[in-house]
Backbone as CSV, one residue per row, in Angstrom:
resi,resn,N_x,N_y,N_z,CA_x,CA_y,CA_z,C_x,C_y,C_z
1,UNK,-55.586,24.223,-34.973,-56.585,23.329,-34.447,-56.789,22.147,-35.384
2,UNK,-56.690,22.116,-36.869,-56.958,21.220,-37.698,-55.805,20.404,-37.511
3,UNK,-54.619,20.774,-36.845,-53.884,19.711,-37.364,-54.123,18.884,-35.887
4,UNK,-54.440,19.281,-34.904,-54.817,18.118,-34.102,-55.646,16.847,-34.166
5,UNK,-56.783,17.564,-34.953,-57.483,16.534,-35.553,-56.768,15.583,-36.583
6,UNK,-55.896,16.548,-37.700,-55.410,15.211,-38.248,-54.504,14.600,-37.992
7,UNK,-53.768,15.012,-36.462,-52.442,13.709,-36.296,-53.634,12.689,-35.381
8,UNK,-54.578,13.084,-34.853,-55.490,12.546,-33.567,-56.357,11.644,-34.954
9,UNK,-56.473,11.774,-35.429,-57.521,10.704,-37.118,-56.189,9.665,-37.842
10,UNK,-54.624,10.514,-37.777,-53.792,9.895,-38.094,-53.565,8.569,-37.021
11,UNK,-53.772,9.101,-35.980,-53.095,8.044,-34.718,-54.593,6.712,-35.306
12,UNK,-55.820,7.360,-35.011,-56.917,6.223,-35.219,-56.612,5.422,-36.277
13,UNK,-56.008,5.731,-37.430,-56.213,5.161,-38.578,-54.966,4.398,-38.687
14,UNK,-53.791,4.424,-38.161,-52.869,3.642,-37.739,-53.124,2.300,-36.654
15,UNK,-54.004,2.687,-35.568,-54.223,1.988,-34.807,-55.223,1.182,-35.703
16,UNK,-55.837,1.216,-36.370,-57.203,0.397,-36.985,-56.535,0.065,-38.393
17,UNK,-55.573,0.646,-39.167,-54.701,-0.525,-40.362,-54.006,-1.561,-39.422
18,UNK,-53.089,-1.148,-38.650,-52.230,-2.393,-37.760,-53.140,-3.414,-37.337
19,UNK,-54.009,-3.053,-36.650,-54.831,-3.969,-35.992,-55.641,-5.291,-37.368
20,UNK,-55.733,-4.604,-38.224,-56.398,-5.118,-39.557,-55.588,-6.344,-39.880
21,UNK,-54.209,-5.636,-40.243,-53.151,-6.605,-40.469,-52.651,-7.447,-39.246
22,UNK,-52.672,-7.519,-38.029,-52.100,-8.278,-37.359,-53.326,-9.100,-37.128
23,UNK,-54.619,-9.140,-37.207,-55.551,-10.118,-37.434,-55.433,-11.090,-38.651
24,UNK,-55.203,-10.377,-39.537,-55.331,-11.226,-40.870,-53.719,-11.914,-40.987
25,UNK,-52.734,-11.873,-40.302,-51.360,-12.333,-40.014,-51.582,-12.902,-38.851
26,UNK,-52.386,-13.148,-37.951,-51.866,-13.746,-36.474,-52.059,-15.194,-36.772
27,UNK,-52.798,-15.602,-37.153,-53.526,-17.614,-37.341,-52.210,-17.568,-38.197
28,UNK,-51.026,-17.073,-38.824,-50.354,-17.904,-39.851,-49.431,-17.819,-38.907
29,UNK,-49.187,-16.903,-38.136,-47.592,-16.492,-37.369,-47.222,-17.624,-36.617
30,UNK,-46.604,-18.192,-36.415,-45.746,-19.044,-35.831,-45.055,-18.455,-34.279
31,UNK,-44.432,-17.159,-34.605,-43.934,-16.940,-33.277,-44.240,-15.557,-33.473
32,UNK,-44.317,-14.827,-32.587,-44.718,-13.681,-31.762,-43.957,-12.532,-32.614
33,UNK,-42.271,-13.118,-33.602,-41.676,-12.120,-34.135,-42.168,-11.534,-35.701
34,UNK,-42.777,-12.428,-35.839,-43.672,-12.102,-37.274,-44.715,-11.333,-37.339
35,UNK,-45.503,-10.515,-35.928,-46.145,-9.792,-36.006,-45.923,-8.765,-34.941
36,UNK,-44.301,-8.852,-34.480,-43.593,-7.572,-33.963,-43.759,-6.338,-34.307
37,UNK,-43.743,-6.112,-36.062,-43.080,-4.349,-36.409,-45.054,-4.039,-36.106
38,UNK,-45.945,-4.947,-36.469,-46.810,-4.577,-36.785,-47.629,-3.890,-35.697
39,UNK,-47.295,-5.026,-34.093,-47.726,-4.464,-32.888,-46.848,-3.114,-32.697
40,UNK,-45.867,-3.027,-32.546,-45.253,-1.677,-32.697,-45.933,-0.270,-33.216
41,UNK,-46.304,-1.151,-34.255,-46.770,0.197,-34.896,-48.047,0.392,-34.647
42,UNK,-48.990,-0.348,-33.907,-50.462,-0.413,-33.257,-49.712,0.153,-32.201
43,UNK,-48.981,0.019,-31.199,-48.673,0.810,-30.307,-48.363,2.054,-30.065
44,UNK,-47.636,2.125,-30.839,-47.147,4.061,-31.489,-48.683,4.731,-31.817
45,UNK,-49.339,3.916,-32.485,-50.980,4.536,-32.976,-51.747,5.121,-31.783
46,UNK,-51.623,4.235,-31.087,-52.452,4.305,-29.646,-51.627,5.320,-28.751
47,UNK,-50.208,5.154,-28.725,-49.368,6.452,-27.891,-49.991,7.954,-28.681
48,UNK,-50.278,7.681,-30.115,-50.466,9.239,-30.808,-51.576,9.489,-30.067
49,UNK,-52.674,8.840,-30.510,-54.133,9.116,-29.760,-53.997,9.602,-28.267
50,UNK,-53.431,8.680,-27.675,-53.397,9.288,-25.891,-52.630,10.733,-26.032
51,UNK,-51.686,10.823,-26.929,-51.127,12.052,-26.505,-51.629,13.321,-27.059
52,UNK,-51.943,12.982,-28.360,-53.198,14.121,-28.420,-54.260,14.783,-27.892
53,UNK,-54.866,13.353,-27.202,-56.004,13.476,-26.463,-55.746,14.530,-25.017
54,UNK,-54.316,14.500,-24.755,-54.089,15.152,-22.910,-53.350,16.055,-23.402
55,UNK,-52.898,16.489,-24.810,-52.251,17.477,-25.000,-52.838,19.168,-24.924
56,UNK,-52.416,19.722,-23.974,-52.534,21.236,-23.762,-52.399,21.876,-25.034
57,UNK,-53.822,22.519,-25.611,-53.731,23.112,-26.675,-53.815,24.553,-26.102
58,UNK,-52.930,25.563,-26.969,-53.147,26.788,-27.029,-54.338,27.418,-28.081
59,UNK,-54.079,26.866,-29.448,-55.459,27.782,-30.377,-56.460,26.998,-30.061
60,UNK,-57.745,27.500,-30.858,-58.526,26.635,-31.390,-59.856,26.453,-30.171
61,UNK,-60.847,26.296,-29.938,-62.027,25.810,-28.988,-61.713,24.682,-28.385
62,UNK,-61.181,24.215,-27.549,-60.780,22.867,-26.876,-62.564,22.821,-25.959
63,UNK,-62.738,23.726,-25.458,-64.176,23.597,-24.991,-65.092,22.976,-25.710
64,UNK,-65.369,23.330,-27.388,-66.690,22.976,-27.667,-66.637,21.182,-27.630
65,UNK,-67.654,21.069,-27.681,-68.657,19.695,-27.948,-68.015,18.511,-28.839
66,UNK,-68.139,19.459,-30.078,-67.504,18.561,-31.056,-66.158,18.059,-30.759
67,UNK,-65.407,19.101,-30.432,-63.582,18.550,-30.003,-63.456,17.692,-28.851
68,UNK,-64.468,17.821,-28.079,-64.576,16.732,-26.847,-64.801,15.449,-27.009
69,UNK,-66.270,15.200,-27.866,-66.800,14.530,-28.217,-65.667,13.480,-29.294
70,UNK,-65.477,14.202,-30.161,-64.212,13.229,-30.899,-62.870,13.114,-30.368
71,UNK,-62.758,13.822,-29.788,-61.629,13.442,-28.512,-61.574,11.679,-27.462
72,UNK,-62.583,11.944,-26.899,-62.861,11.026,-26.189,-63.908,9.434,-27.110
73,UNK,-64.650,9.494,-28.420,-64.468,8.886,-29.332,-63.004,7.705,-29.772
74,UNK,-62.119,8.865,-30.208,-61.145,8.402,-30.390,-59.931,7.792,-29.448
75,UNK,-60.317,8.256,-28.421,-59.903,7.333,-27.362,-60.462,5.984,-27.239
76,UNK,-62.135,5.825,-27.109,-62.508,4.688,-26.812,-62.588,3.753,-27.814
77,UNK,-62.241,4.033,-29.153,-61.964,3.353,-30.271,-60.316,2.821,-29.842
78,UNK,-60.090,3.282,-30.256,-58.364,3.218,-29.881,-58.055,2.314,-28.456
79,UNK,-58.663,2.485,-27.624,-58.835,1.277,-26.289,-59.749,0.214,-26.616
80,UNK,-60.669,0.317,-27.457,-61.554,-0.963,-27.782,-60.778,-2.148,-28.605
81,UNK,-59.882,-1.193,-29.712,-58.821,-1.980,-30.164,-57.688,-3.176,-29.774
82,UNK,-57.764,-2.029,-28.753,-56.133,-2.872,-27.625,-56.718,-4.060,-27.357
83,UNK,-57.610,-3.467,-26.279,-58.644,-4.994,-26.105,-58.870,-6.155,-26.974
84,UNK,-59.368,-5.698,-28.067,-59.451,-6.953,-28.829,-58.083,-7.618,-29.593
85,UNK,-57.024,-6.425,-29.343,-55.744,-7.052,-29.705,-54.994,-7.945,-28.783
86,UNK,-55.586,-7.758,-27.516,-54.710,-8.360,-26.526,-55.441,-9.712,-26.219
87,UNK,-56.994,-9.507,-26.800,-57.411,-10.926,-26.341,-56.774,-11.679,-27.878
88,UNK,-56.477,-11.220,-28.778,-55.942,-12.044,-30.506,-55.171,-12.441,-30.019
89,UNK,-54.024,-12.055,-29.635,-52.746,-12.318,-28.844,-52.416,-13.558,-27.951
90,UNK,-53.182,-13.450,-26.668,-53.408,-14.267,-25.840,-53.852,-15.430,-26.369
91,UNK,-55.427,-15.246,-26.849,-55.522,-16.352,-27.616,-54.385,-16.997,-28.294
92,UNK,-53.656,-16.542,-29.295,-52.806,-17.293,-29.711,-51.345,-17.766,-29.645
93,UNK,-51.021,-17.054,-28.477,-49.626,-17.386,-27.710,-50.390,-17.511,-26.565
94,UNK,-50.903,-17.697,-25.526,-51.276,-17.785,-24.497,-51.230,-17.067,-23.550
95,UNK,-52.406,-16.987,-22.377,-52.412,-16.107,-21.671,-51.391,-15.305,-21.269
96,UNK,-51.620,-14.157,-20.708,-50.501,-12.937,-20.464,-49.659,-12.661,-21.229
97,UNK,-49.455,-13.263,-22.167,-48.699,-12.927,-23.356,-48.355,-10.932,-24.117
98,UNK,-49.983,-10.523,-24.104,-50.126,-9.185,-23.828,-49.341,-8.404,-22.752
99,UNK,-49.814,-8.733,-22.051,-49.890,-8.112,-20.632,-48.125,-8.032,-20.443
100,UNK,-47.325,-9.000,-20.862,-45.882,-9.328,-20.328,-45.331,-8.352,-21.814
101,UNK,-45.848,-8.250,-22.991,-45.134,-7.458,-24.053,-45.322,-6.148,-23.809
102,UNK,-46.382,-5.837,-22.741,-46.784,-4.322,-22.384,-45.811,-4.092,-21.136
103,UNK,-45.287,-4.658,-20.591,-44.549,-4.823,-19.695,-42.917,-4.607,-19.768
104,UNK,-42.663,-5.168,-20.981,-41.433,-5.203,-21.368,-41.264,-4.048,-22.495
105,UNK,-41.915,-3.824,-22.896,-42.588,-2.398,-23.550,-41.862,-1.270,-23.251
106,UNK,-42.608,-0.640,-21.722,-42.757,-0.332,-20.535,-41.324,0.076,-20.025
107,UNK,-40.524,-0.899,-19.721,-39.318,-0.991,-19.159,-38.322,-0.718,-19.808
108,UNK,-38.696,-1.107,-21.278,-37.531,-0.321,-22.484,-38.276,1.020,-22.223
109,UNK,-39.011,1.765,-22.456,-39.015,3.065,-22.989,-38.580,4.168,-21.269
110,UNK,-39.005,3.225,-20.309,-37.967,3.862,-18.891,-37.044,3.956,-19.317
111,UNK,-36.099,2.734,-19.480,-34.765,3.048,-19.764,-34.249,4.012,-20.752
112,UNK,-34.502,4.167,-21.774,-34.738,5.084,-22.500,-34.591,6.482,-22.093
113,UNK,-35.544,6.589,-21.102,-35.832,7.677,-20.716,-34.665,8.149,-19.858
114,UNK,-34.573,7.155,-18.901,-33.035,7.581,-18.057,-32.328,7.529,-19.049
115,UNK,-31.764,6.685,-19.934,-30.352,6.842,-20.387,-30.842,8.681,-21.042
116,UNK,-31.609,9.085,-21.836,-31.584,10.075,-22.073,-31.747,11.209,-20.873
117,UNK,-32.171,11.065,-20.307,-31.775,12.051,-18.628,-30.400,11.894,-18.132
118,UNK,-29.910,10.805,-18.515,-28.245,10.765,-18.243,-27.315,11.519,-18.880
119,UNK,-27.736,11.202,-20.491,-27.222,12.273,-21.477,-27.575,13.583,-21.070
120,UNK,-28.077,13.938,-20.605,-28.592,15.855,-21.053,-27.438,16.205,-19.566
121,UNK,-27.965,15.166,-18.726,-26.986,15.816,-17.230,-25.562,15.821,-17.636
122,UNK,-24.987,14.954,-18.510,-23.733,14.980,-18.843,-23.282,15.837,-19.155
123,UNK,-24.524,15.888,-20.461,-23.793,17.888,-21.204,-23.924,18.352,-20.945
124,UNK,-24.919,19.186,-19.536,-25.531,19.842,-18.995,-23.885,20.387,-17.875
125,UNK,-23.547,18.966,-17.590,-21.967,19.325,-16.640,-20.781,19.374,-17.401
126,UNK,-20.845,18.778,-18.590,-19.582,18.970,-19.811,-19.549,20.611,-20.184
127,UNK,-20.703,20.921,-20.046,-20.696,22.716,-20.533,-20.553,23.404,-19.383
128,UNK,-21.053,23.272,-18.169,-20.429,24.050,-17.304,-18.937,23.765,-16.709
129,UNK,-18.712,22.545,-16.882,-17.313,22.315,-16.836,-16.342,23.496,-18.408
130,UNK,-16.666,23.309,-19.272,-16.518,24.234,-19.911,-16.666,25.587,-20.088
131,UNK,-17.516,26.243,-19.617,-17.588,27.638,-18.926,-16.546,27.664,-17.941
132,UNK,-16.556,26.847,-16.988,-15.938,27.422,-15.697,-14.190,27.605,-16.733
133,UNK,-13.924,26.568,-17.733,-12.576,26.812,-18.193,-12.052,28.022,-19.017
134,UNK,-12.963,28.274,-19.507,-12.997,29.264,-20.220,-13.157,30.435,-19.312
135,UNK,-13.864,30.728,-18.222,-13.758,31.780,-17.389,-12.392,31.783,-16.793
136,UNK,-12.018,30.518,-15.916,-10.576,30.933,-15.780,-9.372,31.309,-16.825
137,UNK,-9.704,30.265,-17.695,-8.710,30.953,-19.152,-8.498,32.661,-19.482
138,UNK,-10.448,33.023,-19.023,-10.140,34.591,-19.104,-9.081,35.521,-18.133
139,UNK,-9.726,34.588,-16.671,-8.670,35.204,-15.799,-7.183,35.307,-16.291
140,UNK,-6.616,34.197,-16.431,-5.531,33.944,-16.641,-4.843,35.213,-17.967
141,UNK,-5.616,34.923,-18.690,-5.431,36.348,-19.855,-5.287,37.517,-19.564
142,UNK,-6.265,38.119,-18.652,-6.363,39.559,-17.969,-5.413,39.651,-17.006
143,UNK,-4.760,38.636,-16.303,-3.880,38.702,-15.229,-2.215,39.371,-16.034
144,UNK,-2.645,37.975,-17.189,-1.215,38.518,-17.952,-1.395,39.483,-18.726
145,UNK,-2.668,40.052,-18.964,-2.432,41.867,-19.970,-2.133,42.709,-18.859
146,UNK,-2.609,42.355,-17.628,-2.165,43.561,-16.683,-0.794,43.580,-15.746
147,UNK,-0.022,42.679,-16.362,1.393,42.048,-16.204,2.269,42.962,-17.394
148,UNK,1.762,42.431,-18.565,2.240,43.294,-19.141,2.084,44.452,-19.250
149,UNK,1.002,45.474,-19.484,0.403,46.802,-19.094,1.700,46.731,-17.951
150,UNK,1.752,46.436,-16.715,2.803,47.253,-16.084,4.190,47.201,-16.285
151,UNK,4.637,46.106,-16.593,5.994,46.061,-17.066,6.312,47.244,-18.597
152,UNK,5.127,47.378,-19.288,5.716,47.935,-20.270,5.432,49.779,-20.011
153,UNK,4.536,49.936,-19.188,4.416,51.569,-18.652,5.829,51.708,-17.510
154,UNK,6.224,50.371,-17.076,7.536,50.694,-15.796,8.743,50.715,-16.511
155,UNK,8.947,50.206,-17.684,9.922,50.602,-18.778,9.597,51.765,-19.874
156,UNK,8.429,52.247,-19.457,8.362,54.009,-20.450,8.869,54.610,-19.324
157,UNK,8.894,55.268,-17.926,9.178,55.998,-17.423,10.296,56.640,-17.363
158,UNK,11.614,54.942,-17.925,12.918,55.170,-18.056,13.365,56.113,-19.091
């Protein structure tokens, strides 16, 4: 149970250093790539938090008060953030600017996702393609021990 809390305090405290630094870096940035790794990593902060937050725990009191209570805390911290990151943003590249990097975001980590659903189906048919060879290989083996088995009992009889 403790360690939920501390990847769920880890995610907050990521989301609230990034955010720190991409304020105190945005008025100098010039273009949008100078405060790339940093949104990144405000983003990953905010993916930890959400996923903690909906993650199915087995130990621990997920019922009481307190785990709710800082649960949903740390959510609305963590969304109060975005907000004010997306209006920094906008403000200083101009409207939708947010909205189109969440977007494109978005569409890489789909792809992602298929190309890795592509991979697993591959090996998923590379190995049963491989079973099935290896099962016939067996056939093929047993056909010829029982080839030989008779040829060599039809030459003892002699």
């Amino acid at each position: 149970m403790l360690e939920i809390f501390s990847a769920t305090i880890a995610g907050i405290k990521i989301v609230q250093e990034t955010f720190d630094r991409i304020s105190s870096t945005l008025d100098k940035a010039q273009h949008i790539g100078e405060v790339a790794h940093h949104i990144d990593e405000f983003l990953n902060g905010y993916d930890q938090v959400q996923k903690e937050r909906f993650k199915k725990n087995s130990g621990g009191n997920v019922f009481s008060l307190k785990n709710v209570a800082q649960e949903v805390i740390d959510a609305k911290l963590a969304e109060e953030k975005r907000y004010e990151m997306s209006v920094l943003i906008n403000q200083r590249f101009g409207h939708g600017t947010w909205q189109k990097i969440l977007e494109i975001r978005q569409q890489r980590i789909k792809a992602d996702k298929e190309r890795r659903k592509k991979e697993r189906i591959l090996r998923i048919k590379r190995r049963n393609e491989m079973m099935k060879t290896i099962e016939q290989s067996c056939y093929i083996l047993a056909t010829c021990f029982v080839i030989l088995l008779i040829i060599y009992f039809g030459f003892m009889k002699k």
